[in-house]
C-alpha positions in Angstrom: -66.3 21.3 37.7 -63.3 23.4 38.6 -62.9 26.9 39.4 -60.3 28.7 41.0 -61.6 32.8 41.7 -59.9 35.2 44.5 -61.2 35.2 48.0 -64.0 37.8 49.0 -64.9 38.8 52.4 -67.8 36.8 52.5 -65.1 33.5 52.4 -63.5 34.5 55.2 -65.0 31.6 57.3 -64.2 29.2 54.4 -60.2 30.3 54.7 -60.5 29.8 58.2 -61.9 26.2 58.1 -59.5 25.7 55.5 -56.2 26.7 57.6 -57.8 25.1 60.5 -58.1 21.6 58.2 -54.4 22.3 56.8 -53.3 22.4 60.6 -54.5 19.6 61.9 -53.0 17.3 58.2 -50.2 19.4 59.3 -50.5 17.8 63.0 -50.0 21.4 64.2 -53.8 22.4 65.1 -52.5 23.3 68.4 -51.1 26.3 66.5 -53.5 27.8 64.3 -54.9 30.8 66.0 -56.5 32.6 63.2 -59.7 33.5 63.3 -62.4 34.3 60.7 -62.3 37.9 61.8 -58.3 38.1 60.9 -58.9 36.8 57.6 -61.5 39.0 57.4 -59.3 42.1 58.2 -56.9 41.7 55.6 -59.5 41.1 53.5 -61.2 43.8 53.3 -57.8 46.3 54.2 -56.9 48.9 51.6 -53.5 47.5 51.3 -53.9 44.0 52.1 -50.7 41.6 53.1 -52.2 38.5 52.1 -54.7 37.5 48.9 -56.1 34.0 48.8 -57.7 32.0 45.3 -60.4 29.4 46.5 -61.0 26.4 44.7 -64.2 25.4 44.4 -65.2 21.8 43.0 -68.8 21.6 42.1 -69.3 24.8 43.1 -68.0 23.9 47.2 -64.5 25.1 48.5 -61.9 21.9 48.2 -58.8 24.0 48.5 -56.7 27.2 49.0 -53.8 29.0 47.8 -52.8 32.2 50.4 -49.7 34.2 49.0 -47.8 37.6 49.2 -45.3 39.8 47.5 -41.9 40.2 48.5 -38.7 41.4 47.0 -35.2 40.3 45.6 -32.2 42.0 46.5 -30.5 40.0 44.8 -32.7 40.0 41.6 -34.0 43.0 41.8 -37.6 42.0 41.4 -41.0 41.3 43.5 -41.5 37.6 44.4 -44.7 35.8 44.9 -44.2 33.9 48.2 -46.7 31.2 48.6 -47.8 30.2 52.6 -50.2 28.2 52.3 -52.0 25.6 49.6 -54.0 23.0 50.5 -56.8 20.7 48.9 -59.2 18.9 51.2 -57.4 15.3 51.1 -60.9 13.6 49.3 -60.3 16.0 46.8 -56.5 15.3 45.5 -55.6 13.3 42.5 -58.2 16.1 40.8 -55.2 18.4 39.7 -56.6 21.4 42.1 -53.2 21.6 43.8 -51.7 22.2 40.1 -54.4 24.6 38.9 -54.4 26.8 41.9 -50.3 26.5 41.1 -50.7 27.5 37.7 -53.0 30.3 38.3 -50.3 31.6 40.5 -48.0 31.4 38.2 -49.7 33.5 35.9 -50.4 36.2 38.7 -46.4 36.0 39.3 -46.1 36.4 35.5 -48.5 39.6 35.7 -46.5 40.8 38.0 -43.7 40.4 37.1 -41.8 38.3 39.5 -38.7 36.8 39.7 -39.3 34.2 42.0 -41.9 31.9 43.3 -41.3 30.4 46.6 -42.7 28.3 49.9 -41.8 25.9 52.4 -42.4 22.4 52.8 -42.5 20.1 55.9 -39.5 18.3 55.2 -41.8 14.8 56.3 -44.6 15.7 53.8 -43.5 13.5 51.0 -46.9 13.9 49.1 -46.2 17.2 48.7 -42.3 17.5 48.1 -43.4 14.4 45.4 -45.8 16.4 43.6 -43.6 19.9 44.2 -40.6 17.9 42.0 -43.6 17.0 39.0 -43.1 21.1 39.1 -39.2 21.0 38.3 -39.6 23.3 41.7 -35.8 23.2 43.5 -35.4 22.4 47.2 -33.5 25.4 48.4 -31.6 22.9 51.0 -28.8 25.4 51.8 -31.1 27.9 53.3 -32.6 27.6 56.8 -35.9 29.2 58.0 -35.5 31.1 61.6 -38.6 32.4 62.8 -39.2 35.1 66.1 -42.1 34.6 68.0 -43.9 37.6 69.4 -41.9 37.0 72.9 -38.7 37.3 71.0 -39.6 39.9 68.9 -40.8 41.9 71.9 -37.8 41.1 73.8 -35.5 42.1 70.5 -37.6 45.2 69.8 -36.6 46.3 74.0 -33.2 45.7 73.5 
């Protein structure tokens, strides 16, 4: 009943219904600006920055997992950073959220990561709940900042 495959180009209008669903749980639909053509793009670049696993239930799409590698300075190893995951809310309780977890975890493993990481909205307690059935750590002591492209334009002038 489950399967969990990377994205092709052809789902690029699936990850973009997807975000767009995530968004609006998210109550920040006012923000997602992506199109099917961005998703697209990376998809089919030589060197993409993003990869996405689809889960399909039944054989439809229920749920997402985007991701990309970064790097430890201080570990001295790449680390899987996940941005999104989300399972269409009549879907959870299914153990989608765990198997698309799981099957990053074994691409981490492949690649030999040191880390796994992503953020959480600190009111989602669904997800911080189900994050701690992980043993996953709340990195409390770090803060996320974030530029904008009006900031970054106005650093980049400086």
């Amino acid at each position: 009943m489950l399967n969990i495959r990377p994205a092709t180009r052809a789902d690029a209008p699936v990850i973009a219904s997807l975000v767009r669903e995530l968004a609006d749980y998210e109550k920040l639909l006012d923000e997602a600006k992506a199109t099917p053509d961005d998703f697209l793009r990376e998809l089919e670049s030589p060197n993409p920055v993003i990869h996405v696993l689809i889960a399909e239930w039944n054989g439809e799409p229920v749920g997402f997992a985007l991701y990309f590698f970064n790097f430890s300075t201080f570990v001295g190893r790449p680390g899987l950073y996940l941005e999104d995951l989300f399972v269409r809310p009549e879907q959870r309780s299914h153990g989608i959220g765990r198997a698309l977890l799981r099957a990053l975890a074994r691409i981490a493993t492949e690649r030999g990561c040191g880390r796994m990481e992503w953020a959480v909205l600190d009111w989602n307690e669904p997800a911080l709940k189900f994050y701690k059935t992980l043993d996953a750590r709340q990195m409390n002591e770090w803060i996320i900042h974030r530029l904008t492209p009006v900031e970054i334009a106005k650093l980049a002038a400086e």
